[in-house]
Structure formats: C-alpha cells, structure tokens
C-alpha positions as CSV (number, residue, x, y, z in Angstrom):
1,X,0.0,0.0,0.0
2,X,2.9,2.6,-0.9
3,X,2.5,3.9,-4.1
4,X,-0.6,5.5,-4.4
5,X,-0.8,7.2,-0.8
6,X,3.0,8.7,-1.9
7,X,1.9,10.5,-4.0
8,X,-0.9,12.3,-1.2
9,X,2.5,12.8,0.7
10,X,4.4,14.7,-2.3
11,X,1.4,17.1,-1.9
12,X,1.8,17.4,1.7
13,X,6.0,17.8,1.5
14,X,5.4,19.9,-1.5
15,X,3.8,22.6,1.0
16,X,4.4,22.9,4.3
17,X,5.9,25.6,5.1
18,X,9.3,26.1,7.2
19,X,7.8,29.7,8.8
20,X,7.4,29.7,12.3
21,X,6.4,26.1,13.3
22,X,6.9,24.3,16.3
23,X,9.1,20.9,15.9
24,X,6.4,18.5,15.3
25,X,4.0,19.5,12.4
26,X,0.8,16.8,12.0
27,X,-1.7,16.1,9.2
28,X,-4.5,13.6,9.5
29,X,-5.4,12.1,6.6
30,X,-8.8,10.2,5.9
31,X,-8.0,7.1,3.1
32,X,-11.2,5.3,2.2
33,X,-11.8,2.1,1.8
34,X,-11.4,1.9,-2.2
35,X,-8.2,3.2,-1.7
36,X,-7.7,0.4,0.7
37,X,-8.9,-2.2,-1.4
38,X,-7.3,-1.3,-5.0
39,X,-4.0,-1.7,-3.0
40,X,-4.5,-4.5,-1.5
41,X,-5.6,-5.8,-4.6
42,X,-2.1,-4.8,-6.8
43,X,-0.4,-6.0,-3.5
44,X,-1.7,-9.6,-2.9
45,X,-4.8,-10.0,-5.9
46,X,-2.2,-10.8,-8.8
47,X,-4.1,-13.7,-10.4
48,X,-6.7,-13.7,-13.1
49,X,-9.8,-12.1,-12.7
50,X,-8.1,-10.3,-9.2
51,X,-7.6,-13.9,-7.4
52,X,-5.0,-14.5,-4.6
53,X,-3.5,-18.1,-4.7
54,X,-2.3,-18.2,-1.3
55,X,-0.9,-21.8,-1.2
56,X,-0.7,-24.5,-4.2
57,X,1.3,-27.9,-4.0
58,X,3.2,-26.7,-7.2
59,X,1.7,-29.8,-8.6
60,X,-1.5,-28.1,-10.0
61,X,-3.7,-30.2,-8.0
62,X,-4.0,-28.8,-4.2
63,X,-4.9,-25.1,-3.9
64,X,-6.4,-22.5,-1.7
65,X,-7.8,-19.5,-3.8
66,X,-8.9,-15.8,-2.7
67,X,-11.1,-13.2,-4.5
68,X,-14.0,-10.7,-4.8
69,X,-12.1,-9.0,-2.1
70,X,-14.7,-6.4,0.2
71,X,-13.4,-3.8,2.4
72,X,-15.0,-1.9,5.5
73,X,-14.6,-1.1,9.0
74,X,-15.7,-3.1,12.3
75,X,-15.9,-2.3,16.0
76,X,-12.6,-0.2,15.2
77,X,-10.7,-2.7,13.1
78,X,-10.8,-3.5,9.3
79,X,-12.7,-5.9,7.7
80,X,-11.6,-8.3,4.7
81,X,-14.5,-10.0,3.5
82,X,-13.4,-12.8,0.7
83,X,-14.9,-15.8,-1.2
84,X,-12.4,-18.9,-0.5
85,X,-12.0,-21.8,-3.3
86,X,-10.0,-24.7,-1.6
87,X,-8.7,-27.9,-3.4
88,X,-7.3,-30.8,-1.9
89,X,-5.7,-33.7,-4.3
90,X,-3.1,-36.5,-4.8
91,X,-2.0,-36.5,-8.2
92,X,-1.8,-40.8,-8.8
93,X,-0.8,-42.2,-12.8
94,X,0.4,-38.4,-13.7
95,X,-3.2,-37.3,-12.5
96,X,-5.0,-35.5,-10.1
97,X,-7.0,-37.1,-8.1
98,X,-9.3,-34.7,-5.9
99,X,-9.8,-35.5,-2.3
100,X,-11.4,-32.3,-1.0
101,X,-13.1,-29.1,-3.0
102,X,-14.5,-26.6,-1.1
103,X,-15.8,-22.9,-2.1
104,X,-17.3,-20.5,0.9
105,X,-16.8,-17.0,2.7
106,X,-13.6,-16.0,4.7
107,X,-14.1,-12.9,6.9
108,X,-11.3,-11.5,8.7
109,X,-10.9,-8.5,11.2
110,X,-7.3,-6.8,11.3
111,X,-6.0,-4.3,13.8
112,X,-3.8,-1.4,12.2
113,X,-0.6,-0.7,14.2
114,X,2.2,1.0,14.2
115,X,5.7,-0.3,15.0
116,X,8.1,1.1,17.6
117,X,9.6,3.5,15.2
118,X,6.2,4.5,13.8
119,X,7.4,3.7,10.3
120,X,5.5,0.5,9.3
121,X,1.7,0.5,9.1
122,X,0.4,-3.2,9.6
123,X,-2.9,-5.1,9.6
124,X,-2.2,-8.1,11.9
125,X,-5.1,-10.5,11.7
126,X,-7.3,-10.7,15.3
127,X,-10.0,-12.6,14.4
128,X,-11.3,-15.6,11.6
129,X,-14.3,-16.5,10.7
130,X,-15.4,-19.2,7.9
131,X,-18.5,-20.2,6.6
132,X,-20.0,-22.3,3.2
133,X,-22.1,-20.7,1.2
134,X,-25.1,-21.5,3.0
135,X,-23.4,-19.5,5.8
136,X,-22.7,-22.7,8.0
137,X,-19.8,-22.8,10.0
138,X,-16.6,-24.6,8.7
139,X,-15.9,-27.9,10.0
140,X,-13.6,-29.5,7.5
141,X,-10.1,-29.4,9.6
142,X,-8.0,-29.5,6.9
143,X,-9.5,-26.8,5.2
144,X,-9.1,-25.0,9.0
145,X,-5.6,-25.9,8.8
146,X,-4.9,-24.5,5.4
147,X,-6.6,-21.3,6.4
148,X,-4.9,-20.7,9.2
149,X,-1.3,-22.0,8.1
150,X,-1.6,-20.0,5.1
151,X,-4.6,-17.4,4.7
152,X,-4.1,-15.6,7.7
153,X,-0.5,-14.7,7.6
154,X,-0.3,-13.3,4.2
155,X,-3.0,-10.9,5.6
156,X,-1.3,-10.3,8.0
157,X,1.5,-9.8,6.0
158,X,0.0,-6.4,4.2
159,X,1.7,-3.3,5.4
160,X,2.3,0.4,4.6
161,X,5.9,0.8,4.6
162,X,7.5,4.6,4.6
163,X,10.9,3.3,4.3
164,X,10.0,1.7,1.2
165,X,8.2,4.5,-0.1
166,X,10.7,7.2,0.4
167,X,12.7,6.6,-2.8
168,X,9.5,7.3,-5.1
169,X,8.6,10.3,-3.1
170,X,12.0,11.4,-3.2
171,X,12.0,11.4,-7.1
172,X,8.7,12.5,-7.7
173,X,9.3,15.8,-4.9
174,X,11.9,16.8,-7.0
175,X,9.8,17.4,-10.3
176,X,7.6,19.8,-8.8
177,X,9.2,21.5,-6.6
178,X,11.8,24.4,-7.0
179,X,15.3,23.3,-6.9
180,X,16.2,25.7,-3.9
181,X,13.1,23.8,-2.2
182,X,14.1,20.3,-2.5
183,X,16.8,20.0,0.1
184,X,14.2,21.6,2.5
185,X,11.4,19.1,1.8
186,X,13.6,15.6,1.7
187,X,14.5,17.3,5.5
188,X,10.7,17.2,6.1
189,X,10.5,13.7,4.4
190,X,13.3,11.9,6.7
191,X,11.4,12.7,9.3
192,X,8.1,11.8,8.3
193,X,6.2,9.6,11.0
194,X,2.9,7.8,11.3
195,X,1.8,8.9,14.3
196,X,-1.8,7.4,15.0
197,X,-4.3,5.3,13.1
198,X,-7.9,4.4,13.6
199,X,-10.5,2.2,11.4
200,X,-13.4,4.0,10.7
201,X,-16.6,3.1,9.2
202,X,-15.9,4.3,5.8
203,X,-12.0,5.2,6.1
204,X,-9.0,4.6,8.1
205,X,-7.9,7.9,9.6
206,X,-4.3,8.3,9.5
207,X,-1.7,11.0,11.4
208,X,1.5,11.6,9.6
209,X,4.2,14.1,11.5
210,X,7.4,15.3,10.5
211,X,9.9,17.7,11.5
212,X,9.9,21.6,10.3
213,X,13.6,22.3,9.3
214,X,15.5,24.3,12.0
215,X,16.8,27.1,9.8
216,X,15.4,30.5,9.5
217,X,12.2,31.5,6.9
218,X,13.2,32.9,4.1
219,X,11.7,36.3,2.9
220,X,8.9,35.4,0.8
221,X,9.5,36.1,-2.7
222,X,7.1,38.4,-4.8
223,X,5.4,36.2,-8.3
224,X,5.0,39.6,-11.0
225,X,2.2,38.9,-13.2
226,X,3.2,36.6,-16.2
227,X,4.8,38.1,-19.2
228,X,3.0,37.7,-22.5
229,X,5.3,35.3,-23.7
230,X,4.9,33.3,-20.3
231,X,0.8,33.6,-21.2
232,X,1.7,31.7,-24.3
233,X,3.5,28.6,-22.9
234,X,1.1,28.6,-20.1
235,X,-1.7,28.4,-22.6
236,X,-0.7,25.3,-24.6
237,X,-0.4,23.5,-20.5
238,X,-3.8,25.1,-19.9
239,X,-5.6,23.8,-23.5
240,X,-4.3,20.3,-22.3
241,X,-5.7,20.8,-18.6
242,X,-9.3,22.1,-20.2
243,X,-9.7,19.1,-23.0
244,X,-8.6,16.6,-19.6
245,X,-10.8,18.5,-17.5
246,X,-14.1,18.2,-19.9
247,X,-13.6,14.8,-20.5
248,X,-13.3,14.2,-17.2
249,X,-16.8,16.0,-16.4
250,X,-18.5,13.5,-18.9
251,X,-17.3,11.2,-17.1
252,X,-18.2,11.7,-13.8
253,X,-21.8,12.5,-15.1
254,X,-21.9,9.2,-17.0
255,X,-21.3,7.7,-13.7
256,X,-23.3,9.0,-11.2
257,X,-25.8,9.8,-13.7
258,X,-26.5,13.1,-12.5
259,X,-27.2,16.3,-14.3
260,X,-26.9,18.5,-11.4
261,X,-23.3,17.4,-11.5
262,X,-22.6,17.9,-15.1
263,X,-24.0,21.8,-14.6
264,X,-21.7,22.4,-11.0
265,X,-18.6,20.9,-13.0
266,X,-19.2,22.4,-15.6
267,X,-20.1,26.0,-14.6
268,X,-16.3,25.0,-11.9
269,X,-14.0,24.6,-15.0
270,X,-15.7,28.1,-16.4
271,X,-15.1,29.6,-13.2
272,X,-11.4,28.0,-12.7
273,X,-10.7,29.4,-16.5
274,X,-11.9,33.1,-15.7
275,X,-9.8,33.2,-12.0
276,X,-6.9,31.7,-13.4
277,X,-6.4,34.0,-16.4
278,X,-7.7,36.7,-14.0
279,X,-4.3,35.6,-11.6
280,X,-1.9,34.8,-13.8
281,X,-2.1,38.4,-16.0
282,X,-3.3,40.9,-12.7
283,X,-1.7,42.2,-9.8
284,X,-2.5,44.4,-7.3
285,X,-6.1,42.4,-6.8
286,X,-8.0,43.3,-3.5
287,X,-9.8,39.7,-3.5
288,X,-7.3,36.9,-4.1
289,X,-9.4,35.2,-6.9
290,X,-7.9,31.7,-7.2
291,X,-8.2,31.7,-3.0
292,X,-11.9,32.8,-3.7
293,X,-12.2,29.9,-6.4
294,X,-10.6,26.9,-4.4
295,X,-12.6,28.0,-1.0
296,X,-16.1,28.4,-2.5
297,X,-15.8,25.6,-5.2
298,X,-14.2,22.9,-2.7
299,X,-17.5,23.7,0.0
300,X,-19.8,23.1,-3.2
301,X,-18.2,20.4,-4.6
302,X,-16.4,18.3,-1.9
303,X,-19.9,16.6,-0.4
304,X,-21.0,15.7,-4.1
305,X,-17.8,13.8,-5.0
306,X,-17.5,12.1,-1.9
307,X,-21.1,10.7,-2.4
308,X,-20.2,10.2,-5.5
309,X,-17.2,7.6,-4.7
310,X,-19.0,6.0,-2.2
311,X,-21.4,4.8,-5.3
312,X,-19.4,3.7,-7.8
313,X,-17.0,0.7,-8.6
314,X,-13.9,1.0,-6.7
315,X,-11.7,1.4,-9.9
316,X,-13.5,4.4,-10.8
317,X,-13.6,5.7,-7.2
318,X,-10.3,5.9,-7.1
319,X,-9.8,8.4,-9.0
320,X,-12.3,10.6,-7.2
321,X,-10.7,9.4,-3.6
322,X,-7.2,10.1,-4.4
323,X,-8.2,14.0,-5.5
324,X,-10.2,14.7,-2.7
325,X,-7.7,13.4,0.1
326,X,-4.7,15.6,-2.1
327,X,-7.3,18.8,-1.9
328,X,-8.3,17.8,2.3
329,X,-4.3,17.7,2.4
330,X,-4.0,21.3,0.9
331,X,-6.9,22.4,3.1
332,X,-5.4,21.0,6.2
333,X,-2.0,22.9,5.6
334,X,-3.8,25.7,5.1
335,X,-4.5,25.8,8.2
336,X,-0.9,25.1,9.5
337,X,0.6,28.6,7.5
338,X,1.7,29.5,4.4
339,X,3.6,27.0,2.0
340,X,6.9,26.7,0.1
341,X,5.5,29.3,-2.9
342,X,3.2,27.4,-3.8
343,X,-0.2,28.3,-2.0
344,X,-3.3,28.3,-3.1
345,X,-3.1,31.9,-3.9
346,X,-2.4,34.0,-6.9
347,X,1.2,34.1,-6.2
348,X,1.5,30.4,-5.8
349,X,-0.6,30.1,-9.2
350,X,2.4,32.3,-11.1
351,X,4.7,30.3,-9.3
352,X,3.4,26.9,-10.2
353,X,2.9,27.9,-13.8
354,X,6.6,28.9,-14.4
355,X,7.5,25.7,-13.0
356,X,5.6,23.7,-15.0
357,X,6.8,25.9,-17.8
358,X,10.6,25.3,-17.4
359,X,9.7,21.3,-17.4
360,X,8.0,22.0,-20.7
361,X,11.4,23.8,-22.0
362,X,14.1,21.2,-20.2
C-alpha cells in the first residue's frame, strides 16, 4: 500500500511551510476504503480475474484461492471479506485425483498498528471467521488448517511501509518542486512519522508528523504577473488541462448519472478558466481570486464527489478518492501557514505555472 498514498505525501512535503512552526507538524489524513482495497488488490490479488492463490502444491492439483475481495470497517478494526476456493488432491498415474473441493466465505478483522519507530503501518489478523455458502460454519479441519497456516498470515502480512516508499517520493518531490526547495522538503521527508491510526466506518484515519527544518524563513519572494510570452506557454499546459478537465466532467456525469453534477462541474472549470487567467495576467487584486475559487468551489463540490465515490466501482472511485484526500491535504496545511510558494493563492498560481513551464522547456 505505498505507491498510491505517496503520492498524497508529495502534496503534503510539496507545501508545508518552514515559517514559524513548532518541531512537530501533524496532518490527519482520511484514506477510504477503495483506496484500501485497490491496494490491497495490486499488492496480494495478482491472479486472473483479481484472485490471490495463497498456497498450491506446485503440482497443479491442491490449492487455496482468494477473491472478490470487500473492504470496510468493524468495531474499530478493518474488515476483509473474501470468497475462499480450496482444493485438496493426490496426483496418482500423472493425474489429479481430488480428495477435498470446497468454495465458501472468509471474513477476517485486522487491527492497524504501528511499530516502535512509527514507520510500518500493519494489519495483523485478530479474528477468523469461515463459513460455506449456505453461511454454516466450517468444519472441514484441513480446510481450517490451510486457512490458518496460510490465509491468515499473508493478511497479516499487508503493510504500509515509509521506508519503502521514500525513494519514489523522493523522485517525484523533486519534479515539482523548485530546486532551492528540495533540500528543505527531503528534511521534512526523513522525518516523516505515522503517528496514529484508527478504522473507521468508511476510512481509516491516519496522522502523519514530521519535523519543520530548523533554519530560519526565508523572505517570501514576490510572483510579478506573467509576461506575454509566459501567457503563451502557459496556454498550450492550460488547453491540455481544459480538454482533460471536460472529458473528465462526462465522465463523472456518466457515472453518477446526475445532471446537477454535469451543470456544477461544468459551470467550476468556467469559473477555474476566468480566476486563473484573472491571476496569472493581474496584480494588485483586492480579493485573491484563485483563494476565492478553491474556497467556494471545494464547500460546493467536496460533499458531491464524496457521495459520488462511495457509489461507484472501486476502480472508478479511485480516481475521485485520491483527488479529494490531495485537496483535504492542501486544506489542512492551510491551516498550518503559508507554504513553500506554492499556496493556493495567486502568487502560488504564477509560481506553479513557471515551473511547469521550465519542465515544458528542459
């Protein structure tokens, strides 16, 4: 479960801010269950049709086989829910002879915890409960055996892993943020902690902290109004962004089938068009409009696309999930001060753009 939730932590180490912290800076985090489950899934799910073979004789005859995986939470503690396919044989003559086959339901509660260095994130298994498919109990003991041999410590085997993770955030920091940041932000990543966890009904609810660095702020630097030449680089990024942006509308209104969606998304990419060109060319503006745009839109918008990928498959919730805990993550530091020139203000707009515009040129 490292990949995807790095890159929610480049958005957090690409802006905090070094001003005037104490020590210890922390950021809760809600990751719901989708998230949960498509990681799990590219983690441990790597057979056809998202199956797990957790044990096999090597002989093709004796298996024990995991899938339509189901995620949620439970009395504090998260739930794997899983259909089981179990095969028992003795291959005799060059063939198998089957002994045992078994399909039913595999329910499993884990407890997130942290080690000692608060580090590793894992889901140790606490309790196991197996049924057929007409919900009776299991009493097959070799089946039992193979479940718990086998089942319930590769379960217990899925973890979350910063030490792992670091290299990929590490690389990917240093693409977006300015050169004379980065030093400043791999600081903030060596000390990145996980400081508490909690299962929820819908999410786990996660604490990262890290370290501000001990030097002194820098003066903040003034972002002029782009030049007209800037304007034109900017614009072939922004035509990419808009044709993105409107396919991605028609998509969310295909899936949640809702009109009043299509007109707020809509009528948000007219507004983000108008405060960004509004930003990027003015100065001197007595209402900050891309602060105006990001606070109004994200209270109109937030509740629909969270009810939105609670609704649909968890491949195309995904997408929804991981944008709205990167935009709680902005929101959140927000509220801790102002980032490394690249807040969600006009300024920070300029600044982002001539970054992504010196990409465009290297």
């Amino acid at each position: 479960m490292n990949k995807r939730l790095s890159g929610i932590l480049v958005a957090t180490l690409c802006l905090v801010s070094q001003v005037g912290f104490a020590k210890q800076i922390t950021l809760p985090i809600d990751l719901d269950y989708n998230f949960i489950k498509k990681e799990v899934v590219n983690e441990l799910y790597k057979g056809e049709g998202h199956t797990a073979e957790v044990w096999n004789d090597k002989k093709g005859c004796s298996y024990l086989k995991l899938s339509d995986l189901q995620v949620s939470g439970q009395q504090q503690q998260i739930k794997l829910q899983n259909h089981v396919q179990a095969r028992i044989g003795a291959t005799l003559g060059g063939k198998c002879l089957k002994l045992i086959e078994w399909q039913g339901n595999l329910e499993t509660l884990q407890q997130p915890t942290l080690n000692k260095e608060k580090t590793v994130l894992s889901l140790p298994v606490t309790q196991v409960a197996v049924s057929d498919l007409q919900g009776r109990q299991l009493n097959d003991p070799k089946i039992q055996d193979l479940i718990t041999q086998f089942v319930a410590p590769k379960l217990s085997g899925l973890k979350l892993d910063l030490n792992a993770s670091r290299a990929d955030i590490e690389k990917t920091v240093q693409e977006y943020v300015p050169k004379e940041d980065v030093a400043e932000v791999l600081s903030l990543l060596n000390s990145l902690r996980i400081t508490d966890v909690v299962a929820k009904e819908k999410s786990v609810g996660l604490k990262f902290a890290f370290n501000s660095p001990s030097s002194k702020a820098r003066a903040k630097k003034s972002a002029a109004p782009l030049t007209e030449a800037e304007q034109k680089k900017w614009q072939v990024q922004w035509d990419e962004w808009n044709t993105f942006l409107t396919k991605s509308i028609e998509q969310a209104v295909d899936d949640a089938k809702s009109p009043e969606l299509r007109d707020a998304l809509t009528e948000t990419l007219v507004e983000a068009r108008v405060a960004f060109q509004t930003a990027l060319t003015t100065n001197n503006l007595d209402d900050d409009p891309v602060r105006v745009f990001f606070t109004d839109t994200w209270e109109r918008l937030a509740p629909q696309l969270k009810e939105l990928s609670h609704e649909l498959p968890e491949v195309k919730a995904l997408q929804y999930v991981t944008f709205i805990a990167a935009t709680d993550v902005m929101y959140e530091l927000e509220k801790i001060g102002a980032p490394f020139g690249l807040e969600i203000s006009s300024e920070g707009l300029r600044n982002l753009a001539r970054i992504i515009i010196a990409k465009q040129q290297s």
